[in-house]
C-alpha positions in Angstrom: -5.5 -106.2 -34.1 -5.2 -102.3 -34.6 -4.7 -100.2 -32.0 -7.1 -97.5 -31.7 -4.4 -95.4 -30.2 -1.9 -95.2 -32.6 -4.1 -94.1 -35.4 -5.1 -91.2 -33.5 -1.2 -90.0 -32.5 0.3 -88.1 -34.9 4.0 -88.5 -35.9 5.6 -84.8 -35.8 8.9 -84.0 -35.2 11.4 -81.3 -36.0 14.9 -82.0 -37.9 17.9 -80.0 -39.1 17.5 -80.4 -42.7 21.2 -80.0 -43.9 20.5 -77.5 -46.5 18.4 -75.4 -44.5 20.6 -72.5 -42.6 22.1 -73.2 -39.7 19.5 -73.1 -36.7 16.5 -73.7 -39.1 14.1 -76.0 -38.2 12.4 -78.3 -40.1 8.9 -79.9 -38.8 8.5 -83.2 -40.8 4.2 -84.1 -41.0 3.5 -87.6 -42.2 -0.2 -86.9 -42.1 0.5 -84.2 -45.0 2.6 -86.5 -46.8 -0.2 -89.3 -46.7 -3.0 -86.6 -48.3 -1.1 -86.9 -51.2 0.0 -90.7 -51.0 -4.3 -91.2 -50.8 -5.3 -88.9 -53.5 -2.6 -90.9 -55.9 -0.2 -87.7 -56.4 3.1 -86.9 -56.2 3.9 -83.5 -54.2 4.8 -81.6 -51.0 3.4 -79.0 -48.6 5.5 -76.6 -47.1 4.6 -73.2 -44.3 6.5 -71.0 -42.8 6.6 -69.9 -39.2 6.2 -66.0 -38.4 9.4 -65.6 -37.4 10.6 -67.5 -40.4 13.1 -69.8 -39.0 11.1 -72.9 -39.4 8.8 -74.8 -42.0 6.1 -77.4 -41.6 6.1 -79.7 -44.6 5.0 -82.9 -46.0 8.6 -84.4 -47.3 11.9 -82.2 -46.2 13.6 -83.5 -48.9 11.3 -82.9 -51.6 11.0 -79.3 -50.5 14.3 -78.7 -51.3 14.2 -79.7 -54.6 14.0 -77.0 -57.3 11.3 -77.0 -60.0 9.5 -74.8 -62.4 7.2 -72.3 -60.9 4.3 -73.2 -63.1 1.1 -72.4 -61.3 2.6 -71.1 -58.4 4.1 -68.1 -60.1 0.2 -66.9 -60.6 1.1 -65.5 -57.1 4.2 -63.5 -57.9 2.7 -62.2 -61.4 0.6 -60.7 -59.7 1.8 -58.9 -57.0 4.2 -57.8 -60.1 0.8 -56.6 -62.5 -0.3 -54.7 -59.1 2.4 -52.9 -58.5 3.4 -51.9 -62.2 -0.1 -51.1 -62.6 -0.8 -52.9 -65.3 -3.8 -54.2 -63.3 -5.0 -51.2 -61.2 -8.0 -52.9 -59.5 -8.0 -56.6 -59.3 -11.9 -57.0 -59.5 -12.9 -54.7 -62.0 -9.5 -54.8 -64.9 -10.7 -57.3 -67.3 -8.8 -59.3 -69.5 -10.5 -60.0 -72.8 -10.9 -63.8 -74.0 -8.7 -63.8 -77.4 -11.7 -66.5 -78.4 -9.5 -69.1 -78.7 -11.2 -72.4 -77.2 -8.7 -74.2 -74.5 -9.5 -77.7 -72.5 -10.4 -75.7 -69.2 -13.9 -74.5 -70.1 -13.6 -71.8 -66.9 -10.6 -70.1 -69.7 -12.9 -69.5 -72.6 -14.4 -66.0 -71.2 -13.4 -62.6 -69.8 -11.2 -62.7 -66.7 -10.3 -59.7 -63.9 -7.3 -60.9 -62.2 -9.2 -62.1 -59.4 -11.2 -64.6 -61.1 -7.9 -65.7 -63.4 -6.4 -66.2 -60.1 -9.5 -68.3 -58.4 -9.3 -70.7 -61.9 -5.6 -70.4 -62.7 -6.0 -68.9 -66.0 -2.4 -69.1 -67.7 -3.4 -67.4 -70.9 -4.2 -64.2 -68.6 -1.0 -64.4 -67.1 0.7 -64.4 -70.0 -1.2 -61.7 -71.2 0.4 -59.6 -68.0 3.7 -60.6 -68.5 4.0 -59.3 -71.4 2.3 -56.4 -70.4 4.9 -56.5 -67.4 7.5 -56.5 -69.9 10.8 -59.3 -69.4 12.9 -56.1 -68.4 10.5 -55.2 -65.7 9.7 -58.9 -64.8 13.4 -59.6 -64.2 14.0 -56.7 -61.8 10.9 -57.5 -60.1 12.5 -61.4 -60.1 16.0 -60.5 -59.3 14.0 -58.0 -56.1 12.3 -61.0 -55.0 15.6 -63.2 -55.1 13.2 -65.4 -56.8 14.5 -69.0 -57.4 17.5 -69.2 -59.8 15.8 -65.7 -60.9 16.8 -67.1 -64.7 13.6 -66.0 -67.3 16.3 -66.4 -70.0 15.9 -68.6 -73.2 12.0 -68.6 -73.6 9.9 -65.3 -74.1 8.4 -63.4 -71.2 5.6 -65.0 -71.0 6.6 -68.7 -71.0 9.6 -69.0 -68.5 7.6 -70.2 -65.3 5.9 -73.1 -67.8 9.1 -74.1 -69.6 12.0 -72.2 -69.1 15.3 -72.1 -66.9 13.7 -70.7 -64.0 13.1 -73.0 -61.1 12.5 -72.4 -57.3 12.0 -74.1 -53.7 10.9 -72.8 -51.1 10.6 -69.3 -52.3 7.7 -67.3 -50.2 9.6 -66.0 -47.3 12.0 -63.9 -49.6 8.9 -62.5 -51.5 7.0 -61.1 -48.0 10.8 -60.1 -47.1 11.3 -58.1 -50.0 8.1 -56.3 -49.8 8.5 -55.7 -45.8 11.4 -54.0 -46.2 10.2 -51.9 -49.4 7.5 -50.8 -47.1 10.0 -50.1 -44.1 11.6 -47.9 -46.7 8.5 -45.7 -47.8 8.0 -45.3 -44.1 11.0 -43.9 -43.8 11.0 -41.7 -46.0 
């Protein structure tokens, strides 16, 4: 007989992941872990505290592993494309279809960067990151301490689909990075 209790507790606890800094927290969620179990994929959820000495996340282990960026990096291209200004206002730049028909009908039209964002609209991104430029791109990487921060080996606007860059856990350096370029310009 089930017990109408125990489906209603949920299992969180907090562990020192190993490869985590010393004093870092980890706070392991099964119920994340099952969302993905139940929907038949493979994958892991991961947030940060504020303070940013702790994570919530669906498999610790899995969270530490590094992978290609691929979609992800939609959110990092463009903070970059906004603050190059090769996109100048997110809701009125557009990005014209080349006319070339892709699998994802929501691709095959005109895109600002804040409906290529909304449908993950890769041939847009590349389109800024070669805008961007793989000179720019890297510094902006390298400022980000982005993953391995490695775009070499594939052109500019291919290395978070197939190239040598791969990342885990990479958010909390980006909102570093930009907090303390706008601690600078208040500064100054």
């Amino acid at each position: 007989m089930n017990n109408p209790v125990a489906g209603a507790v949920r299992l969180v606890f907090w562990l020192q992941v190993p490869s985590f800094p010393r004093g870092y927290l980890c706070r392991l969620r099964r119920s994340l872990a099952e969302r993905f179990s139940d929907d038949g994929t493979v994958g892991v959820f991961a947030a940060y505290s504020a303070n940013g000495n702790a994570t919530v996340t669906s498999d610790a282990q899995r969270s530490q592993q590094s992978i290609l960026p691929t979609p992800t990096f939609k959110i990092p291209n463009s903070i970059i494309a906004i603050e190059t200004s090769v996109v100048t206002d997110p809701d009125k730049d557009v990005f014209k279809w080349d006319g070339v028909e892709r699998s994802y009908p929501e691709w095959n039209r005109d895109h600002t960067l804040r409906s290529a964002l909304a449908a993950s609209v890769v041939p847009v991104y590349q389109e800024i990151a070669r805008r961007i430029g793989a000179e720019c791109m890297k510094q902006f990487i390298d400022k980000f301490d982005y993953g391995n921060r490695d775009i070499s080996g594939v052109p500019v606007d291919q290395f978070w689909l197939r190239g040598n860059l791969r990342i885990s856990l990479f958010l909390p350096k980006i909102i570093s990075a930009r907090s303390n370029d706008e601690a600078s310009a208040e500064q100054t």
